[in-house]
C-alpha positions, 0 to 999 in steps of 0.5 A: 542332256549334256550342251555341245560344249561339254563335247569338246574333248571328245570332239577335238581328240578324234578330229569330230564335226557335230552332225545334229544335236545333242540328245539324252537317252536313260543312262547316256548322253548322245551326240550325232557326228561325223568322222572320216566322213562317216555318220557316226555318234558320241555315246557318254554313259553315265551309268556303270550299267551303260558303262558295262555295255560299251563293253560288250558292244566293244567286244563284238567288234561290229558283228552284228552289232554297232561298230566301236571306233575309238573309246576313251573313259566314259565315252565311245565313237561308235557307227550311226544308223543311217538306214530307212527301215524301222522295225517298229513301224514295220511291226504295226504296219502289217509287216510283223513277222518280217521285224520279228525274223530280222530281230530273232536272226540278229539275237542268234548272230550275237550269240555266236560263240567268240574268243574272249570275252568281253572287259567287264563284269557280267551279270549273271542272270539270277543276279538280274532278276532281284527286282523280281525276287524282291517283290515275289510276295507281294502280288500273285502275278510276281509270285507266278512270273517268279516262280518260272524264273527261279525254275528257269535260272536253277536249270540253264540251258545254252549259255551266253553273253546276252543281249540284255534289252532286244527290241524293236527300237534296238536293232537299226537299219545301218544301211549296207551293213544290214541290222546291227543291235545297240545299246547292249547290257552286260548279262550272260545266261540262258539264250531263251532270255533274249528271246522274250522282250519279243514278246514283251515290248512295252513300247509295242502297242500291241504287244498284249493282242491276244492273235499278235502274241500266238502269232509271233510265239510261233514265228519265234519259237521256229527263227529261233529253234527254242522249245515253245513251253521253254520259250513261253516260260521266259515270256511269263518270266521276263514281263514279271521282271519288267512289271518289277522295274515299272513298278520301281519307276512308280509307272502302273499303266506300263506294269499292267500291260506287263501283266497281260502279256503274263496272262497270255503266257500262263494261258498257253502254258495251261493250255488255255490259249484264250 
């Protein structure tokens, strides 16, 4: 995390007033601020993965998702959440499918067609998917998560500029402007892709409850208009690839939830709904 005087530049070129402290989220460093009398923040990316996605948040242009107000190198001004909602306590607090709608509305309002694109190298999906390719011969459960991506990725249907990491804790209440999504990657394939951290979410404690995960399956499945044997393909698809990546980061515990959300994916594929 980055002290309040590593923000001066920033601060004096768009004529800033700090609004709270900073603070560091993997691959950026933040800085609350106000502009024009706006709520606004100071994003630093410190990553080219981070960098790629201020790209695509540019790119959108402040239609369903966050607004860019000025950029310069690694840094952007963007608009700030201010709103109350929290979609996470919404999930656990009896209010599952509401979150789940507003998030599938805001996926499907990204993936509108828009001219252009956006000013950077996007990742195509297979790409994405190494870390899962690397270790598919390692653990039956990465060779049958991988074994559903590769079928997916050589057939693509509906292709567009992905969100790359929709959850829970992505897509903020901006008050007036509705929900709007942050922290976008820099991946273009199948629209399913997006659709599956859903289901997924490691964060989400009840993201491998069995009644949770057939519930909000088919409250996706319909927001969404995605065939559910496609939709459940993607699922068992994407928790291998977040396995892989917990795996990377030495981080079991989240890798075995990962797995559990795969078996329930199998199991209803197999037409074994436990």
């Amino acid at each position: 995390m980055q002290p309040l005087d590593a923000w001066r530049g920033p601060l004096e070129r768009w004529d800033l007033s700090p609004d709270g402290a900073p603070f560091a989220t993997p691959g950026s460093d933040l800085l609350p601020v106000r502009w024009r009398g706006r709520a606004a923040m100071l994003k630093r990316a410190n990553t080219p993965e981070e960098r790629a996605g201020a790209a695509v948040l540019r790119w959108w242009g402040g239609d369903g998702a966050a607004e860019v107000f000025a950029d310069e190198g690694d840094t952007v001004l963007m608009e700030r959440a201010t709103g109350t909602g929290d979609l996470m306590a919404m999930a656990l607090e009896g209010r599952d499918d509401e979150a789940t709608r507003i998030l599938c509305v805001t996926v499907e309002h990204l993936h509108r067609p828009r001219p252009g694109a956006p000013a950077t190298e996007l990742t195509p999906l297979r790409d994405w998917f190494s870390s899962l390719a690397a270790v598919r011969g390692d653990d039956p459960r990465y060779s049958r998560s991988w074994a559903a991506a590769d079928a997916l990725l050589a057939d693509p249907r509906d292709e567009v500029v992905l969100h790359g990491d929709v959850h829970h804790d992505n897509v903020l209440d901006f008050g007036d402007r509705g929900w709007l999504a942050i922290d976008p990657k820099c991946v273009v394939g199948e629209r399913g892709y997006d659709y599956a951290n859903l289901l997924t979410n490691p964060d989400l404690p009840t993201a491998a409850d069995p009644v949770r995960f057939a519930r909000q399956l088919d409250v996706i499945a319909a927001e969404a208009r995605l065939p559910r044997e496609r939709l459940l393909r993607w699922v068992l698809a994407f928790a291998g690839l977040s396995a892989a990546w917990f795996d990377e980061d030495d981080e079991a515990e989240e890798r075995e939830r990962d797995f559990a959300v795969a078996d329930l994916a199998a199991a209803h594929l197999a037409g074994a709904t436990p």
